[in-house]
N, CA, C and O atoms as a MOPAC input file, in Angstrom:
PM7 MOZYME 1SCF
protein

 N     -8.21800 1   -14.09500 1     6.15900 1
 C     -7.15100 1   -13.63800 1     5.29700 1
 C     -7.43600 1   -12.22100 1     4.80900 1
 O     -6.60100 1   -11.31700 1     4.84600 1
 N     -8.91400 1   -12.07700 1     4.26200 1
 C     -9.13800 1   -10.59300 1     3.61700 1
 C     -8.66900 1    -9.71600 1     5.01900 1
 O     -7.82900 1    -8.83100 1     5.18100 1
 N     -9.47800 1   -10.29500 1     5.80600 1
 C     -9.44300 1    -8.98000 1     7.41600 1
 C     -7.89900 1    -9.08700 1     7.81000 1
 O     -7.55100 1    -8.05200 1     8.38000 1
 N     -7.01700 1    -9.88100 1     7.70200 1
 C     -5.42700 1    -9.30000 1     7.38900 1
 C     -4.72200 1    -8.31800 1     6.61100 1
 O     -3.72800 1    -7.65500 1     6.90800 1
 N     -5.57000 1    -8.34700 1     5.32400 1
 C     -5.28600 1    -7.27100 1     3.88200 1
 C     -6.01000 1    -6.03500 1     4.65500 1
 O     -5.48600 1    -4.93300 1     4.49700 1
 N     -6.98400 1    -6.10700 1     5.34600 1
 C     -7.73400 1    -4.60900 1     5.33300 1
 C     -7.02700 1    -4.29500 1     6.39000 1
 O     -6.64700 1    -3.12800 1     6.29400 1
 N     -6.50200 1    -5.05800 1     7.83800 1
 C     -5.48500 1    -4.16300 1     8.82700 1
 C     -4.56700 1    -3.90200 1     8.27300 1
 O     -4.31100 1    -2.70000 1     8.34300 1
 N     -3.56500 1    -4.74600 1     7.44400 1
 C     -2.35500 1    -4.16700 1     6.72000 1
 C     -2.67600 1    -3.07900 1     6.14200 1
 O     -2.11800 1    -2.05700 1     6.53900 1
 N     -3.57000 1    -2.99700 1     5.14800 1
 C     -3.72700 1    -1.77900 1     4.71800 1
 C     -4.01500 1    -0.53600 1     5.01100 1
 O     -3.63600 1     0.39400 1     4.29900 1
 N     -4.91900 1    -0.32900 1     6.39800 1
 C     -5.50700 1     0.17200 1     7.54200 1
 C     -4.07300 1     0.73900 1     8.20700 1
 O     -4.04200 1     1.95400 1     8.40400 1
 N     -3.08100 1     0.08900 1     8.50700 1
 C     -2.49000 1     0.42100 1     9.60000 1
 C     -1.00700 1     1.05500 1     8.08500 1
 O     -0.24800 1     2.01200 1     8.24300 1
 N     -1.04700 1     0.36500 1     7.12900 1
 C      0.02800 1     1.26600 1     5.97000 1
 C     -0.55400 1     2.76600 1     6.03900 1
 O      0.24000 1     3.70000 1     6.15000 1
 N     -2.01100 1     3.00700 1     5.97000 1
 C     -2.62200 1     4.16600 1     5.52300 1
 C     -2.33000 1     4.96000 1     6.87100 1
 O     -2.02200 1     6.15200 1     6.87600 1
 N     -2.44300 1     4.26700 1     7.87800 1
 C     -2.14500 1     5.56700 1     9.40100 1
 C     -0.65600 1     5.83300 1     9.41000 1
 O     -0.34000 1     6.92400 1     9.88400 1
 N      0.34000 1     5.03700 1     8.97100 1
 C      1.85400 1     5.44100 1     8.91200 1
 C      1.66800 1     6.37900 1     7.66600 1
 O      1.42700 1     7.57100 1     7.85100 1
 N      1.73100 1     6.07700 1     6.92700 1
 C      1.33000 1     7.38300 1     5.91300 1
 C      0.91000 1     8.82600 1     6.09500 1
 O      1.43200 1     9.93200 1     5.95900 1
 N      0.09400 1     8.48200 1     6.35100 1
 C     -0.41100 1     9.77900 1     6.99400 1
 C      0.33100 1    10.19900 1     8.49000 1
 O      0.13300 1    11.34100 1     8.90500 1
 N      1.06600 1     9.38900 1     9.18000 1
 C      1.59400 1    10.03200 1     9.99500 1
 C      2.92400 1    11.06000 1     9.49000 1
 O      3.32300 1    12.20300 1     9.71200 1
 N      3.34500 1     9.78800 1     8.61600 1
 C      4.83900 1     9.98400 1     7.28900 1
 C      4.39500 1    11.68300 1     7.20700 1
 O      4.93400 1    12.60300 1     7.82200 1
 N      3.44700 1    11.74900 1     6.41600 1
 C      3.08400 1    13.15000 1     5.76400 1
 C      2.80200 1    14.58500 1     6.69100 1
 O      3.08900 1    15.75900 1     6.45800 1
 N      2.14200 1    13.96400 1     7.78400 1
 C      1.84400 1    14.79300 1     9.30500 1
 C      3.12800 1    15.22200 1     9.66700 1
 O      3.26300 1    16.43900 1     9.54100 1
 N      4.20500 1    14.57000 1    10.11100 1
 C      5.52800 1    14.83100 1    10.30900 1
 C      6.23600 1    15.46500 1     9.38700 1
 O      6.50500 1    16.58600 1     9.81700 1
 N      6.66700 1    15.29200 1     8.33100 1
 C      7.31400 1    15.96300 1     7.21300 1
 C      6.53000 1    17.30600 1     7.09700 1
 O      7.12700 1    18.36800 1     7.27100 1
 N      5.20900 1    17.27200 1     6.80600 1
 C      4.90800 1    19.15300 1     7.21600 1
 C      5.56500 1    19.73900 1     8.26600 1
 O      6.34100 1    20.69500 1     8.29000 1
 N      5.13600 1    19.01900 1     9.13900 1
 C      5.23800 1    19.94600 1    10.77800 1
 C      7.21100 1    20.03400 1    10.49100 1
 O      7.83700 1    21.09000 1    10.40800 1
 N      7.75200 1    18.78000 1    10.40200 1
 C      9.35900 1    19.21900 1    10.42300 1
 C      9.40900 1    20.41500 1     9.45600 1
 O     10.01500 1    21.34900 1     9.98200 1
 N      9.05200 1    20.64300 1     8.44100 1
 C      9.22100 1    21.92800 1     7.33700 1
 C      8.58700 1    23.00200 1     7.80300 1
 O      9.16900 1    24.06200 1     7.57200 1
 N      7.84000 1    23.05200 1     8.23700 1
 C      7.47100 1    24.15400 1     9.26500 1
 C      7.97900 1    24.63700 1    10.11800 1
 O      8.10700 1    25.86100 1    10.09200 1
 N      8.37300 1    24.03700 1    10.99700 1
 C      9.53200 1    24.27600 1    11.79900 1
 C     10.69900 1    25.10200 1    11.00800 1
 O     10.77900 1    26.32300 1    10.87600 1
 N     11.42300 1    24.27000 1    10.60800 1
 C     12.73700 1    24.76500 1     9.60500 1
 C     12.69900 1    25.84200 1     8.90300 1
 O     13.75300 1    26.42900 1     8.65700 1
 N     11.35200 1    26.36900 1     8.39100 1
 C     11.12200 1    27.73200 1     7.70100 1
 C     11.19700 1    28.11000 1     8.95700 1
 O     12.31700 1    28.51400 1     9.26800 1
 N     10.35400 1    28.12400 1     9.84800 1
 C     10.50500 1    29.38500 1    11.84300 1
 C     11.46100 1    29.84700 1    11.62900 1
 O     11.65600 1    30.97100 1    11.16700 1
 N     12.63000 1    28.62700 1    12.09300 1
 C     14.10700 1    29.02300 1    12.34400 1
 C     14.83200 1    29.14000 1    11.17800 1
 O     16.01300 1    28.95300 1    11.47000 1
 N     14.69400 1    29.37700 1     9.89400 1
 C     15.68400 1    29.55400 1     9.05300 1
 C     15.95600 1    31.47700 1     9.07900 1
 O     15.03300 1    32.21500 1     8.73500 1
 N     16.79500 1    31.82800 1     9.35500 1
 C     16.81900 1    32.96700 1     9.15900 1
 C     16.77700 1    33.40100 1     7.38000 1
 O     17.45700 1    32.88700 1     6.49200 1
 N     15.96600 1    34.27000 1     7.27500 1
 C     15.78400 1    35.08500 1     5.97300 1
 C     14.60200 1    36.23200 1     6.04400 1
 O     13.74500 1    36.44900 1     6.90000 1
 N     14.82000 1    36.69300 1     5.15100 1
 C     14.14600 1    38.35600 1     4.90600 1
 C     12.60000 1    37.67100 1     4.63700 1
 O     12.21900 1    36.73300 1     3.93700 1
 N     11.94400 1    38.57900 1     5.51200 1
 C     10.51700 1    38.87000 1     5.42600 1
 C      9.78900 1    38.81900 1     4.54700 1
 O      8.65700 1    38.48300 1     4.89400 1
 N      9.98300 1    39.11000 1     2.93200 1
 C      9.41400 1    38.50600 1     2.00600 1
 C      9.66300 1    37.25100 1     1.12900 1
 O      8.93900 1    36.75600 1     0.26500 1
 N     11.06900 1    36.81300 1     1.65300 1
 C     11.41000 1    35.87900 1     1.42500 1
 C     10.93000 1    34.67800 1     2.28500 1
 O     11.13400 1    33.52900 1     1.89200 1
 N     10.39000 1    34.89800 1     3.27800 1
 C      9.93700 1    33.68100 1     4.13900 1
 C      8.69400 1    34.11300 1     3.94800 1
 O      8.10100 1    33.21300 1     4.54200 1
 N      7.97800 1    34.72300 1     3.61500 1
 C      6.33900 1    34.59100 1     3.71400 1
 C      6.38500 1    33.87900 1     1.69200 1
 O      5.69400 1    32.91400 1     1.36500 1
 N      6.96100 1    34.34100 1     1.06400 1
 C      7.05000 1    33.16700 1    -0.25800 1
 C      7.50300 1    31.61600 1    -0.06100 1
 O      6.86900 1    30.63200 1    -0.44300 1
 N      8.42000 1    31.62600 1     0.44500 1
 C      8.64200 1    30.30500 1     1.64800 1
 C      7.71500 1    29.55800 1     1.67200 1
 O      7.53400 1    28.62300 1     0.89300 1
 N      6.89900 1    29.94100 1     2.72600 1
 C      6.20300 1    29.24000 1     3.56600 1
 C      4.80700 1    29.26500 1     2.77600 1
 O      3.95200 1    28.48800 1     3.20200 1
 N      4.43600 1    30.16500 1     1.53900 1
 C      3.05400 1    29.69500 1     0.74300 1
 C      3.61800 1    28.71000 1    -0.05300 1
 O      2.76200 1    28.01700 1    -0.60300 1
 N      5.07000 1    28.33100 1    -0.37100 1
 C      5.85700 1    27.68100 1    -1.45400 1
 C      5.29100 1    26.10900 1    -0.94200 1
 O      4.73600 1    25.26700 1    -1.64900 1
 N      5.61100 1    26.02600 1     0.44400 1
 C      5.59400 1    25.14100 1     1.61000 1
 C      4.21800 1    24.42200 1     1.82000 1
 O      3.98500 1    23.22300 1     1.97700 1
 N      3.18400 1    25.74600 1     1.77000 1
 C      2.32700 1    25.55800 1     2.08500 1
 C      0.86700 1    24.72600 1     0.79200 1
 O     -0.14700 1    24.04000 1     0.92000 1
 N      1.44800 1    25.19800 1    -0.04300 1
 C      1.16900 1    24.97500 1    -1.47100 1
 C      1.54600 1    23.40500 1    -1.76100 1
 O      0.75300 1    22.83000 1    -2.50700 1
 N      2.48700 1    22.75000 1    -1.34300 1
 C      3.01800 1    21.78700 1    -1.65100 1
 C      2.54100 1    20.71200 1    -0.70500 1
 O      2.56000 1    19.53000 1    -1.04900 1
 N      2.14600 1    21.07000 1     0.38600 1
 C      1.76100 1    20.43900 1     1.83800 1
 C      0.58900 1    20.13900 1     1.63400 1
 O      0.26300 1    19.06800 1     2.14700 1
 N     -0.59700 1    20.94700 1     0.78500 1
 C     -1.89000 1    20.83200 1     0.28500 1
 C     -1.86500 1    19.98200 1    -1.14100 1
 O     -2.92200 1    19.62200 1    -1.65800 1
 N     -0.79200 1    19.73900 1    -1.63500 1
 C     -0.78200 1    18.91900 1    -2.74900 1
 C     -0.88200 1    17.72800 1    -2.45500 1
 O     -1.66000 1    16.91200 1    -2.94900 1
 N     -0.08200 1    17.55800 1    -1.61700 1
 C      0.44100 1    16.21800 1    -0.67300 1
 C     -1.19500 1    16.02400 1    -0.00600 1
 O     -2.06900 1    15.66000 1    -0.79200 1
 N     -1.45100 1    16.20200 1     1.00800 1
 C     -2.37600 1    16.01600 1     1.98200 1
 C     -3.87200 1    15.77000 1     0.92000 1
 O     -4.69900 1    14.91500 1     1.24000 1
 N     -4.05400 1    16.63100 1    -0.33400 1
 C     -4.67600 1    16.06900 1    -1.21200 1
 C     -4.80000 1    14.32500 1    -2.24200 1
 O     -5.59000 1    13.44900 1    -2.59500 1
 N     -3.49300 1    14.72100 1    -2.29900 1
 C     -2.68000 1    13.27100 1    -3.08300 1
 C     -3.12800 1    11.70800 1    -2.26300 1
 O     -3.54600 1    10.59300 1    -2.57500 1
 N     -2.73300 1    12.46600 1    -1.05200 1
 C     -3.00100 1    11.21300 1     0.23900 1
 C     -4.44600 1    11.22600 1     0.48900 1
 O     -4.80600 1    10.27100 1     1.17800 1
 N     -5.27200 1    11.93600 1     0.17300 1
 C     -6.43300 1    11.99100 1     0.56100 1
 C     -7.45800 1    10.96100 1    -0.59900 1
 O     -8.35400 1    10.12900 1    -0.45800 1
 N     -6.75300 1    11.55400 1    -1.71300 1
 C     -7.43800 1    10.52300 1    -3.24200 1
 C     -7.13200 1     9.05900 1    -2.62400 1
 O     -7.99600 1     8.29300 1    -2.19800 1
 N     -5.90000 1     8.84300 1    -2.65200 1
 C     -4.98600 1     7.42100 1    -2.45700 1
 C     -5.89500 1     7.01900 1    -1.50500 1
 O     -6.65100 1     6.11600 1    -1.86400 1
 N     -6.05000 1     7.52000 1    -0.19500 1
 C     -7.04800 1     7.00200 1     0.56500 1
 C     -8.33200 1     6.40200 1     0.23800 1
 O     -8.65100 1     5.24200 1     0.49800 1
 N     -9.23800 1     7.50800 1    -0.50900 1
 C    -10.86300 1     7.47800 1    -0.98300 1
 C    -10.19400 1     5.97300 1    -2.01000 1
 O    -10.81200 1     4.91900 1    -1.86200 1
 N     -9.27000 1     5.97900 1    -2.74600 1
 C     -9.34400 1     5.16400 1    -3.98700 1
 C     -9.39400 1     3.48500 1    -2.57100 1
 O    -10.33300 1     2.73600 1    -2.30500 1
 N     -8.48000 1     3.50200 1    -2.22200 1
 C     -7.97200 1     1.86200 1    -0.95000 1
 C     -9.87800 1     1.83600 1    -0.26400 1
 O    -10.73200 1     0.96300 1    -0.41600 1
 N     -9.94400 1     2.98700 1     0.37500 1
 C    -11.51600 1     3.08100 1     0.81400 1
 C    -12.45000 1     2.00700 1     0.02700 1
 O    -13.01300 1     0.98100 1     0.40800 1
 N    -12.35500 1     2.92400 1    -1.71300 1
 C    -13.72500 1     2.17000 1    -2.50700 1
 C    -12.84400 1     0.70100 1    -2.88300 1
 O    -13.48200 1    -0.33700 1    -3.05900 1
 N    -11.60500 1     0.71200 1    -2.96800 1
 C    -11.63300 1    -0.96700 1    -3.37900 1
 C    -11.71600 1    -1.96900 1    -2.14900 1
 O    -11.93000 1    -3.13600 1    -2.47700 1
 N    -11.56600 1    -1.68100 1    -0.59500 1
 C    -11.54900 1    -2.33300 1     0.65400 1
 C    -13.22700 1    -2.42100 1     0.25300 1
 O    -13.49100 1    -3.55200 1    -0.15500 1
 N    -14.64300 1    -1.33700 1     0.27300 1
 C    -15.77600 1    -1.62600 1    -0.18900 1
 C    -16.36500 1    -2.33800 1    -1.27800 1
 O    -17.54500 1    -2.60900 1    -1.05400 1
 N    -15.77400 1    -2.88000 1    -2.79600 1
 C    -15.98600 1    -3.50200 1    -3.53700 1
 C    -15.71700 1    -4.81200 1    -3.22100 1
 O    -16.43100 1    -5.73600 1    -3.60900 1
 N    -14.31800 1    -5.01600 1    -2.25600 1
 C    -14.32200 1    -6.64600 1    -2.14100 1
 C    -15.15900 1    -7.11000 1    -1.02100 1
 O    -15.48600 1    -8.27400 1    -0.78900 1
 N    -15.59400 1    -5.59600 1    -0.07200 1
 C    -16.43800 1    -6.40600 1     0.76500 1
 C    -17.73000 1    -6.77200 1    -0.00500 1
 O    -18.23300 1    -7.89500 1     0.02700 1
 N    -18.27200 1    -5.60500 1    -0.77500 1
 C    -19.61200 1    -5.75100 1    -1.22300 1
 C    -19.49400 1    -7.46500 1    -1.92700 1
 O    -20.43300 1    -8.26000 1    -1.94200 1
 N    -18.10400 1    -7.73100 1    -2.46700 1
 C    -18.42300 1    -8.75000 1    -3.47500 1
 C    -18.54700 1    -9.74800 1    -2.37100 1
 O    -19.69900 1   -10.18000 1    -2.32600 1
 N    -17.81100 1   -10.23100 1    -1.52100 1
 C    -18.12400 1   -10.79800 1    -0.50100 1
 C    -19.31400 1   -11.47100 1     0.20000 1
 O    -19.72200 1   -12.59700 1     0.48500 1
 N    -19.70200 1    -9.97600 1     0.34200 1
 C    -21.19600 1   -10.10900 1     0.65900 1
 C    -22.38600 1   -11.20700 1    -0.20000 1
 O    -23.07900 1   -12.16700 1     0.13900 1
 N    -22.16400 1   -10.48600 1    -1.38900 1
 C    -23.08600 1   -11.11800 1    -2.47500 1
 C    -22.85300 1   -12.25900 1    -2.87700 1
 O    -23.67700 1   -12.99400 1    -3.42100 1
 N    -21.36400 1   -12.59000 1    -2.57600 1
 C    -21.13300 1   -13.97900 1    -2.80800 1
 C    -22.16700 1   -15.15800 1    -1.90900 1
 O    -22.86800 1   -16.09900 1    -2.28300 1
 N    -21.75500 1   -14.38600 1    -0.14900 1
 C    -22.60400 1   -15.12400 1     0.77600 1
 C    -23.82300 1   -15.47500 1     1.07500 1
 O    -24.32300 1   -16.34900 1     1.78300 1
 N    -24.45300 1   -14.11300 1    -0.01300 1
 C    -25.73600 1   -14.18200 1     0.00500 1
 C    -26.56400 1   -15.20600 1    -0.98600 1
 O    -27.66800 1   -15.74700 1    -0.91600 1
 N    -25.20500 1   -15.20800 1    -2.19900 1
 C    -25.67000 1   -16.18500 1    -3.25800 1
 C    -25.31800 1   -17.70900 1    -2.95800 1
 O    -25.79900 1   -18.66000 1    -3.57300 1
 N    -24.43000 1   -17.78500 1    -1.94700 1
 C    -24.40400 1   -19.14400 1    -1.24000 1
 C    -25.53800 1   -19.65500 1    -0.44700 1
 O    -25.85400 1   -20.84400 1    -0.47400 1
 N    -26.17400 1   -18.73700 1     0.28500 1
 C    -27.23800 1   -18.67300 1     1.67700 1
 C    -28.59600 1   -18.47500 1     0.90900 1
 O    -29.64400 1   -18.53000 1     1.55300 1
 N    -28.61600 1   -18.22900 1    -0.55900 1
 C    -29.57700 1   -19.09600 1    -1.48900 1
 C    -30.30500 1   -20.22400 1    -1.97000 1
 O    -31.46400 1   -20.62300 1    -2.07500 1
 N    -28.68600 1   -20.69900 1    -2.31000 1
 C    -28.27800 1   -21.71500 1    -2.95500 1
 C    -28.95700 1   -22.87700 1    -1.65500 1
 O    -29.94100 1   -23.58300 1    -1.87700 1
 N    -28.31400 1   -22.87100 1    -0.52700 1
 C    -28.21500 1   -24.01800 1     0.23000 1
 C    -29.85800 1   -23.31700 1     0.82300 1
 O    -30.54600 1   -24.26800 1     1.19500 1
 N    -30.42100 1   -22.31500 1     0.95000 1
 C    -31.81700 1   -22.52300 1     0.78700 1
 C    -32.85400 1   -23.10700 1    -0.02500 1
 O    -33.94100 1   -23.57400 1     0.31500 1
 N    -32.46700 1   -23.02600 1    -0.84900 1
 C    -33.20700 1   -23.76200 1    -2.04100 1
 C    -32.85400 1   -25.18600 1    -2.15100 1
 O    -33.70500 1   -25.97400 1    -2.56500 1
 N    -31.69700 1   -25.58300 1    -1.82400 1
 C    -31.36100 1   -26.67300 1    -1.50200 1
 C    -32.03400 1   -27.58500 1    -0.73000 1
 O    -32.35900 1   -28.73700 1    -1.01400 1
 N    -32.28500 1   -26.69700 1     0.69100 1
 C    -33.15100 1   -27.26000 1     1.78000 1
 C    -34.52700 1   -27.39600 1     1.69600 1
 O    -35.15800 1   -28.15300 1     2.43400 1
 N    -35.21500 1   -26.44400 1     0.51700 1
 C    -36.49100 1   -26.47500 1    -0.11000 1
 C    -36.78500 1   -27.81800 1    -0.63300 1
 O    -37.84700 1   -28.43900 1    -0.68900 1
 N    -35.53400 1   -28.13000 1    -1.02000 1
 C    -35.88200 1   -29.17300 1    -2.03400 1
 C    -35.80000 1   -30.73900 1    -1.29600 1
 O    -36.41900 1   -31.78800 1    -1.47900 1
 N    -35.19100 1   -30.50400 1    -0.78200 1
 C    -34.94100 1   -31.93300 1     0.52500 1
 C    -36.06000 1   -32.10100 1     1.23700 1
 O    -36.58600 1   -33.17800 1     1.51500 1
 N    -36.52400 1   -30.71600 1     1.61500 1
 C    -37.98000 1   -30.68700 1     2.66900 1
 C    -39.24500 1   -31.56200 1     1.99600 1
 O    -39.82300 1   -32.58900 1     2.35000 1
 N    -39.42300 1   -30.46000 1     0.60700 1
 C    -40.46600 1   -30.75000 1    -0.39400 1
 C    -40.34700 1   -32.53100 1    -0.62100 1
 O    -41.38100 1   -33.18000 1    -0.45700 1
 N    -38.99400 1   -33.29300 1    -1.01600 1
 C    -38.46200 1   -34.44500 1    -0.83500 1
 C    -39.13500 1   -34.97600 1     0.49800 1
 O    -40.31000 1   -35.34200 1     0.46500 1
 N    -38.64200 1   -35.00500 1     1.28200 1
 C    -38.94900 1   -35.81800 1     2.60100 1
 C    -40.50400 1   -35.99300 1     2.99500 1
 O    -41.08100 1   -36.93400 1     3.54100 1
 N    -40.93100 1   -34.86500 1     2.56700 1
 C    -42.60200 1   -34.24100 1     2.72700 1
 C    -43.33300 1   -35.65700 1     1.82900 1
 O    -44.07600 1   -36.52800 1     2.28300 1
 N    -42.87500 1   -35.51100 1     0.60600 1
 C    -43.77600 1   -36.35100 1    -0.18600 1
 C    -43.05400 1   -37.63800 1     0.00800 1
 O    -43.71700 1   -38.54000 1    -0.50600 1
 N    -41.93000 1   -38.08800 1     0.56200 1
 C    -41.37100 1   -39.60000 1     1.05800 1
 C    -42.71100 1   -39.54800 1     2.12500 1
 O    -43.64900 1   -40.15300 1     1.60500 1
 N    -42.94100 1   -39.18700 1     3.00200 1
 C    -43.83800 1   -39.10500 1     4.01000 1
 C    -45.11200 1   -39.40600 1     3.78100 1
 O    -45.65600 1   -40.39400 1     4.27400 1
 N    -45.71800 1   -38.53300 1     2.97300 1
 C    -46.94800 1   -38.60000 1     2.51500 1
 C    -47.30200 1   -39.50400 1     1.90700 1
 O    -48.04200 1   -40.40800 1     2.29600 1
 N    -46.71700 1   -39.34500 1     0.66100 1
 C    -46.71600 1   -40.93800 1    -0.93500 1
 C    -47.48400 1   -42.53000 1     0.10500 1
 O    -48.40300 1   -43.20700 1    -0.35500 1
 N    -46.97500 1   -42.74300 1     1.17800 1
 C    -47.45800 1   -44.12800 1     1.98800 1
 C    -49.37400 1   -43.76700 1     2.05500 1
 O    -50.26700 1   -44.58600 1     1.83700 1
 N    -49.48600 1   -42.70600 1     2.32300 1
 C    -50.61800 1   -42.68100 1     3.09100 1
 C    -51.50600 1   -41.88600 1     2.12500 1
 O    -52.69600 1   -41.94700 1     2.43400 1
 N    -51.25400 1   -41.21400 1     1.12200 1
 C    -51.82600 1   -41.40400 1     0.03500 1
 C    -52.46400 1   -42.86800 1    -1.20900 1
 O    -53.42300 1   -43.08900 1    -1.94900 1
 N    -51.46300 1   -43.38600 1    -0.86100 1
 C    -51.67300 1   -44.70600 1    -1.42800 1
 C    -52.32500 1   -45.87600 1    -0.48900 1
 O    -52.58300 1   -47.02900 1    -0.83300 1
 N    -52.49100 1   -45.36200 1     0.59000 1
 C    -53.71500 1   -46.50100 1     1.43300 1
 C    -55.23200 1   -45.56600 1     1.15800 1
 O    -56.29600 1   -46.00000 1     1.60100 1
 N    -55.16600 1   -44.37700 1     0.45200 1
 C    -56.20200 1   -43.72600 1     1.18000 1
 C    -57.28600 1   -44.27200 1    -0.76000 1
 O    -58.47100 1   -43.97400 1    -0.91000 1

């Protein structure tokens, strides 16, 4: 179920970023061909360009942030399994230690 949440989320984050890849490049374009005066398109296109780095920043946090929480539920995960793969060790300690002295207890008591 989690490894469903992390492709969904995985594959939301590559449309996204494609979303954002495209919408530059189309505005880029559209400044090329828009006809206007020479200082008016080089303000343009830092206007453009300025805003494209806001974005591509914005998406970049949003990313790092999905990143560290996809890593916290694995880490918790982890530690969960590890505190299970304890548990049923110590468990088995104790059954062994059990069976050991069911075993022994006979042959102690003839000796």
């Amino acid at each position: 179920m989690e490894m469903d949440m992390e492709r969904d989320d995985s594959s939301s984050m590559t449309a996204l970023m494609a979303f954002v890849i495209g919408a530059a490049a189309g505005v880029a374009l559209g400044l090329l061909l828009a006809p206007k005066a020479g200082e008016e398109m080089r303000q343009t296109i830092k206007d453009v360009s300025r805003d494209a780095m806001d974005k591509t920043r914005e998406t970049a946090e949003m990313m790092q942030e999905k990143a560290r929480s996809m890593m916290n539920r694995g880490k918790s995960a982890a530690e969960e399994g590890m505190d299970m793969v304890r548990e049923k060790a110590q468990e088995f300690r104790g059954t062994r230690e059990e069976r050991t002295e069911n075993i022994v207890d006979p042959f102690r008591n003839k000796m």
